[in-house]
C-alpha positions as CSV (number, residue, x, y, z in Angstrom):
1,X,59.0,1.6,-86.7
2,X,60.8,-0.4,-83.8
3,X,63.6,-1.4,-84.7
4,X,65.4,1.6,-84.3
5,X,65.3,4.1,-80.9
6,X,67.2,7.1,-80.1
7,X,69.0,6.7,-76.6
8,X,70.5,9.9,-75.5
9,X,73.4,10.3,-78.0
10,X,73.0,6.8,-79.3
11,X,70.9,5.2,-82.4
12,X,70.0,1.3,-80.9
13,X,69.4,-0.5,-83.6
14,X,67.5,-4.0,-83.5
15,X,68.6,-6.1,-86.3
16,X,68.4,-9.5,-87.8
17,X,71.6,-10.7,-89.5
18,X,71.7,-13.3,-92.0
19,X,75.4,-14.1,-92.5
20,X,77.3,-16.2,-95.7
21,X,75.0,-14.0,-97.8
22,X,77.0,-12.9,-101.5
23,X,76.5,-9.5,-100.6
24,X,76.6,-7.2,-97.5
25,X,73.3,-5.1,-97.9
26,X,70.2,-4.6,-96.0
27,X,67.4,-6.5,-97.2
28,X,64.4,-4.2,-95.4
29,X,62.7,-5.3,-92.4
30,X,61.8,-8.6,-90.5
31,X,58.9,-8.2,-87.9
32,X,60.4,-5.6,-85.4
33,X,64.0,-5.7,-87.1
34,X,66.2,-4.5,-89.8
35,X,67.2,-7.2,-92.3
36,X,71.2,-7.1,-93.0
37,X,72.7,-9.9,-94.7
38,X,76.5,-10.0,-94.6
39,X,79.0,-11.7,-96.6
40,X,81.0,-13.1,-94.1
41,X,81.0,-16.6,-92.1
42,X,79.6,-17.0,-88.2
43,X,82.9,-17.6,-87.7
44,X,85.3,-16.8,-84.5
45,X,83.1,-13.5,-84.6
46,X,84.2,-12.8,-88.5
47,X,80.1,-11.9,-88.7
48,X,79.9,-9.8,-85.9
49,X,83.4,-7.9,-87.0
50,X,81.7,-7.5,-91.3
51,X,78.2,-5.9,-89.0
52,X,80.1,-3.8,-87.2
53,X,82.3,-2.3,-90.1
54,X,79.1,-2.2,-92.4
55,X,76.8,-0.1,-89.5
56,X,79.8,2.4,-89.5
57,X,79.8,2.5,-93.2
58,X,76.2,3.1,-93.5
59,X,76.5,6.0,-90.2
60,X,79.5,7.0,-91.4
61,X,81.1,7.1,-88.2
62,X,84.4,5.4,-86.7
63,X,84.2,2.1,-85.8
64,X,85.1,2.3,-82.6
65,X,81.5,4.3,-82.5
66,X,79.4,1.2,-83.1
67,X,79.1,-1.2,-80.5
68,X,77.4,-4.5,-80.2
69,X,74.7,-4.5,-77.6
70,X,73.7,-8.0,-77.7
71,X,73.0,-11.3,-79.9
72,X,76.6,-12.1,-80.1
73,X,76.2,-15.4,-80.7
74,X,72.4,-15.0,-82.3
75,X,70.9,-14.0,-85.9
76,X,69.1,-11.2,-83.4
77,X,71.4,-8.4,-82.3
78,X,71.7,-4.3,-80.9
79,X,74.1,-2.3,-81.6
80,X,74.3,1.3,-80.7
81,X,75.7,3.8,-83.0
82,X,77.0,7.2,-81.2
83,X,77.3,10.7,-82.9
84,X,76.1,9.7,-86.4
85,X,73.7,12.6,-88.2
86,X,72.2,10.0,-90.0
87,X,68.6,9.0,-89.9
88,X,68.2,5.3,-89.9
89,X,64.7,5.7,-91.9
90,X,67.2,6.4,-95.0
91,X,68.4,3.2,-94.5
92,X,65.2,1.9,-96.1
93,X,65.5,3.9,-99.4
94,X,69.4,2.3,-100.5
């Protein structure tokens, strides 16, 4: 499993994003990434904001605990998630 490493406190997640999807929901893995789709348009960073929101869902943590690494402006992002207790393997069984 790469597409997740712990980094001190952190959780880096590598993921690939498919937004304008109906749904917000992880799809499973592509190659070395998770699959999310999002519903919300690559628009004026309207994506990056739904990802964001949906990671700290998922971690249940604050949002201001999930940050975006990289791949701002690409399908192909990290974003670290600080002082979450969940394991991102569980992602895989929703």
């Amino acid at each position: 499993m790469n597409w997740y490493r712990h980094q001190a406190e952190d959780i880096v997640l590598t993921l690939h994003v498919q937004p304008d999807a109906k749904r917000s929901e992880i799809v499973g893995l592509h190659g070395d990434a998770l699959k999310i789709k999002l519903a919300a348009p690559p628009i004026e960073g309207r994506a990056n904001e739904a990802l964001l929101k949906f990671i700290a869902k998922l971690f249940e943590v604050p949002l201001r605990q999930v940050e975006l690494k990289q791949g701002s402006q690409s399908r192909h992002k990290a974003v670290a998630i600080t002082g979450s207790k969940i394991d991102p393997k569980s992602l895989l069984d929703v």
